[in-house]
N, C-alpha and C positions, 0 to 999 in steps of 0.2 A: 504494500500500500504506500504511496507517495503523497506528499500534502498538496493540495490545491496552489495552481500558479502564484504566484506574487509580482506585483506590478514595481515595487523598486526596493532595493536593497541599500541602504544610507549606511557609510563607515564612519565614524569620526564622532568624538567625542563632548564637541564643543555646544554652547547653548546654542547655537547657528542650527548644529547636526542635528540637535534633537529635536527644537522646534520647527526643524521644516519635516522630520519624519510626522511630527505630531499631526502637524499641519498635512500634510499628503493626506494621512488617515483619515484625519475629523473632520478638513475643511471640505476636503477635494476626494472622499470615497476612494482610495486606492490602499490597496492591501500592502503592507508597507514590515520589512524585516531591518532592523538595528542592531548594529555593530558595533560597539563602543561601550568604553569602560565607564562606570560609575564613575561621577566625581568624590573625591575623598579626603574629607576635611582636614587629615594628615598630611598632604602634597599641599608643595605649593603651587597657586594658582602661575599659569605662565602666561597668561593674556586679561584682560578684562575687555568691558562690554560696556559700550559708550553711542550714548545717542547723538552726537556730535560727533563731526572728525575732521581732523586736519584734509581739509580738501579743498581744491582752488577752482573745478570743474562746477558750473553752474547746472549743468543737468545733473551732477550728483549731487547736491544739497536740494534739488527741485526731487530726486526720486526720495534720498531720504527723509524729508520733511513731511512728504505724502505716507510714506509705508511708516517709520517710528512710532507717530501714534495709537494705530494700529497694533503693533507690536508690542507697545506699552500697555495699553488694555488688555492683550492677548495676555501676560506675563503678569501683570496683576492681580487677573482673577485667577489662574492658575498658581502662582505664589503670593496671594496676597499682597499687604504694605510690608511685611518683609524683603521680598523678591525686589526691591527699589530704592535705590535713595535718590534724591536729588540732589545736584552740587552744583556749581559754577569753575569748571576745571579752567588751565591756564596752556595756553601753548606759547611757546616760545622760542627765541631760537639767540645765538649766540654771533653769527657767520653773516655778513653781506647778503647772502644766495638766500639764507633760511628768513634772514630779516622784511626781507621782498616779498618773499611768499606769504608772510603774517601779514603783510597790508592787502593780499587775492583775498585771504580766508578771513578777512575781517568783511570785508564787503560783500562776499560772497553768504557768509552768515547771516548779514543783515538785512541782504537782500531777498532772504529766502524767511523768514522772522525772525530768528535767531538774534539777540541783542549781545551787542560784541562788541569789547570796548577795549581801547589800549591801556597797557597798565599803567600806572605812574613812572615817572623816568626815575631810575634807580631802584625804582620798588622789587627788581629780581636780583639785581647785583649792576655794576657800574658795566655800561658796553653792551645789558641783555636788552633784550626788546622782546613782549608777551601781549599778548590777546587774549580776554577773559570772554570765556562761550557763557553764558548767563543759563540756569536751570536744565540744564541737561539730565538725564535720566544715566544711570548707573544700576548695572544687575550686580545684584548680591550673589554669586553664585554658590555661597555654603549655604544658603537658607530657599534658594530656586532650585537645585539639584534634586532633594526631594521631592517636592512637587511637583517637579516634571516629570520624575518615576512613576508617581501616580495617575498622571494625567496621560501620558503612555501607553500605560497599560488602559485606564481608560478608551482611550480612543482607539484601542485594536493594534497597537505597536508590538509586534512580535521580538523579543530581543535572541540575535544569536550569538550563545557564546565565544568568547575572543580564541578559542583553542577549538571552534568547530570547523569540520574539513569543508572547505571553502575552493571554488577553479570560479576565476573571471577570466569568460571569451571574450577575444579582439573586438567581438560588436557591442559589447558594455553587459551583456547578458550574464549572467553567473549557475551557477548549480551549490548547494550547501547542505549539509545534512543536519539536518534538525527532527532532534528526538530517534535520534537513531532511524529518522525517515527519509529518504532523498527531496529535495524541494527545486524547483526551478523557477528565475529569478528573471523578469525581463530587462532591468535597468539598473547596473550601478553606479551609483555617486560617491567618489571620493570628498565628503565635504569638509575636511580638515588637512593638516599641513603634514600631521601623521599617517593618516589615512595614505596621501599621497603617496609620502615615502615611503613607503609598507609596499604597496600595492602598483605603482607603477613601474614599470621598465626602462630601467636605464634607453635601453635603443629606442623606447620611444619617449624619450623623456625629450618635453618642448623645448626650443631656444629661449622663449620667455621665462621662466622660471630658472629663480638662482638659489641656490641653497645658501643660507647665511647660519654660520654659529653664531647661540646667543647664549647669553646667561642671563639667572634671576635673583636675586639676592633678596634677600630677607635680613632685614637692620634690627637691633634692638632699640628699644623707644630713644625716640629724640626729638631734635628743639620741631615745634610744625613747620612742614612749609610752608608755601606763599597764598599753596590752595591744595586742598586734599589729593586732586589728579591733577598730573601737571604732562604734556607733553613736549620734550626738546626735538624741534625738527631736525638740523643738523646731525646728527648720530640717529637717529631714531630711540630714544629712550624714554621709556616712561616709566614716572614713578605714581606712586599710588601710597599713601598715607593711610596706615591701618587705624581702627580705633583705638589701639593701645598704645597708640604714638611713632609702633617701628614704620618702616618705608618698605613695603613689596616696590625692587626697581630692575627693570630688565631692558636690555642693552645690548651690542654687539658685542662683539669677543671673547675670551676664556674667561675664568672666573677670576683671577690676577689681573687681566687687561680691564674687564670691566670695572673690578674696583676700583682701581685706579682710576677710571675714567670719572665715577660716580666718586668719589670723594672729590675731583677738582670739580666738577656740575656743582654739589651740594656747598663745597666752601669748609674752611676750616672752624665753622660754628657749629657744624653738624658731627656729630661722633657717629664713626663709620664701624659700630662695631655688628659682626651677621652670626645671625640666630637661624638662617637656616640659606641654601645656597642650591641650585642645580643649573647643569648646562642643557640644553639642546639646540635642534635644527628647526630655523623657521624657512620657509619661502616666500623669496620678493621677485617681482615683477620687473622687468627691463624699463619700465615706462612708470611704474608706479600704480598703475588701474590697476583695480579686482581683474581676475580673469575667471570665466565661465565656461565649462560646455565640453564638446568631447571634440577629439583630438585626429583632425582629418575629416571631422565628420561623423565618424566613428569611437567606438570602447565607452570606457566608463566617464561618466560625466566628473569635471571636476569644478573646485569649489575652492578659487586662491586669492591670496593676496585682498582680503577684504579687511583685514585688521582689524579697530575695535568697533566696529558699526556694524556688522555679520551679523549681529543678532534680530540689528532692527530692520534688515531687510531679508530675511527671513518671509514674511509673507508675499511676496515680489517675487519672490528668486521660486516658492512652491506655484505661483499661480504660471510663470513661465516655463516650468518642466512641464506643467501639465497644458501647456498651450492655450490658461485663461488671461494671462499680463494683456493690459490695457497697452495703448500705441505707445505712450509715453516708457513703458515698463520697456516693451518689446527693443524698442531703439536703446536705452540705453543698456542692453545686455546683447542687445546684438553688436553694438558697437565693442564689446569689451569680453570677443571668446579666443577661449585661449590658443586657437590656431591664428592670432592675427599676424604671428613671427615673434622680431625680437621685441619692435616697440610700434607702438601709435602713436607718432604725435597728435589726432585728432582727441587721444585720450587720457593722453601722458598727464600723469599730475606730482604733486612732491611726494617720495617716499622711492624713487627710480632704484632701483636695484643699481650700485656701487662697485 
């Protein structure tokens, strides 16, 4: 006996992963199989989830400004007022190149509602230059991880274990064994950075995708900063001020290169002392877009370079696998799949794979 077909198979971990499987299931009727590990309140987090983003491209603050809301109701009633905080994060940059880009994404922000304001002169350190995003949405991901388990299983999400035997064909299609049954799989999405790397083939691995080492550092409590989440364009680095005062901050390089780097960012006011530490591989884009979609036309759909805004388009990115995205959806995901090569300048924005 075999299980009944299944219309997609979702890998990846992330709140992005889970809530587009959710979303397959609950919104859009498709029998949907999940691939990904628990989150677990003993790891540390290596990404967060930000309704705002450093972006300079006017159709991407026009799609996300449309779908976030959305998103934020979605994650609400599924995690309550736990699942969210709101803040007014800070970006900013140190460098001529990043400084430039902060006055795109101040206008860009404002133009779309978003109130965005320059920070005081000196208010980051002598020479920085910051952009305050006003109210943005922040998932909590130890207190939404739960309740997306629920809400999962609620809505018909089949989870298959990370150790079950698993083959993805060239055409994105899979075969997996679940419950000691064989199951057959019309569509995979790599929707994480893991996922990827796991799962794709070197020979066919895109030109646009770069692998970058990063690390994550965990501080022990110190002085605050300037704003709870703080973006540095130039390096790409973001820190994140926990409520007990330490700094979750993640960064390019080894776990010596980054501190290093993060002790000159924070200044000698900051005690640089870590409470907990890990390396990995993230993937960045030649151009700086997300990239979307499958690879020739063909295999498994993938799901890159969205960084901390993935979660709130989430409902966009489901209504387009399933061919419901509005014209506005359609163009800017058409514009932004991952066969476009190495770069598009039509879509190029700051965060250019280095």
């Amino acid at each position: 006996m075999t299980h009944s077909p299944v219309d997609f198979l979702i890998i990846g971990a992330t709140p992005l992963a889970r809530l587009l499987a959710g979303l397959l299931a609950s919104t859009h009727g498709k029998s949907v199989l999940l691939q990904g590990e628990r989150a677990s309140g003993l790891r540390l987090s290596r990404d967060l989830d930000l309704s705002v983003g450093a972006m300079t491209r006017p159709e991407s603050w026009a799609l996300l400004r449309a779908t976030a809301p959305e998103a934020t109701r979605l994650i609400s009633r599924i995690g309550k007022r736990a699942a969210i905080a709101r803040l007014d994060p800070v970006v900013f940059a140190d460098h001529p190149a990043g400084q430039q880009a902060l006055g795109h994404i101040r206008h860009m922000a404002a133009a779309h509602g978003v109130a965005a304001e320059r920070t005081p002169l000196n208010y980051l350190g002598a020479g920085r230059q910051g952009v305050v995003l006003r109210d943005a949405v922040l998932l909590r991901r130890a207190a939404l991880g739960p309740a997306l388990d629920g809400w999962l299983e609620q809505s018909g999400v089949r989870q298959l274990p990370a150790d079950a035997r698993l083959h993805i064909a060239r055409d994105g299609s899979a075969e997996a064994m679940l419950d000691n049954q064989p199951m057959t799989i019309g569509q995979t999405i790599l929707a994480d950075d893991d996922a990827i790397l796991a799962h794709l083939r070197d020979s066919a691995w895109p030109a646009l995708l770069h692998r970058q080492s990063v690390s994550t550092i965990l501080t022990e409590p110190t002085l605050p900063l300037a704003a709870p989440v703080m973006c540095q364009l130039d390096d790409g680095v973001l820190l994140h001020q926990q409520a007990e005062g330490g700094i979750l901050a993640q960064g390019p390089g080894d776990i010596a290169a980054f501190s290093a780097m993060l002790g000159n960012l924070l200044g000698e006011k900051h005690t640089i002392e870590h409470a907990g530490q890990t390396q990995s591989v993230r993937l960045r884009t030649s151009d700086g877009a997300p990239a979307l979609g499958r690879l020739h036309g063909t295999g498994a759909d993938i799901l890159a370079g969205f960084g901390c805004i993935g979660a709130f388009l989430a409902p966009a990115i489901a209504r387009w696998l399933t061919g419901t995205a509005n014209a506005a959806e359609n163009a800017w995901f058409g514009a932004r799949l991952i066969n476009r090569g190495t770069a598009n300048r039509s879509v190029s924005d700051i965060g250019a794979a280095r």
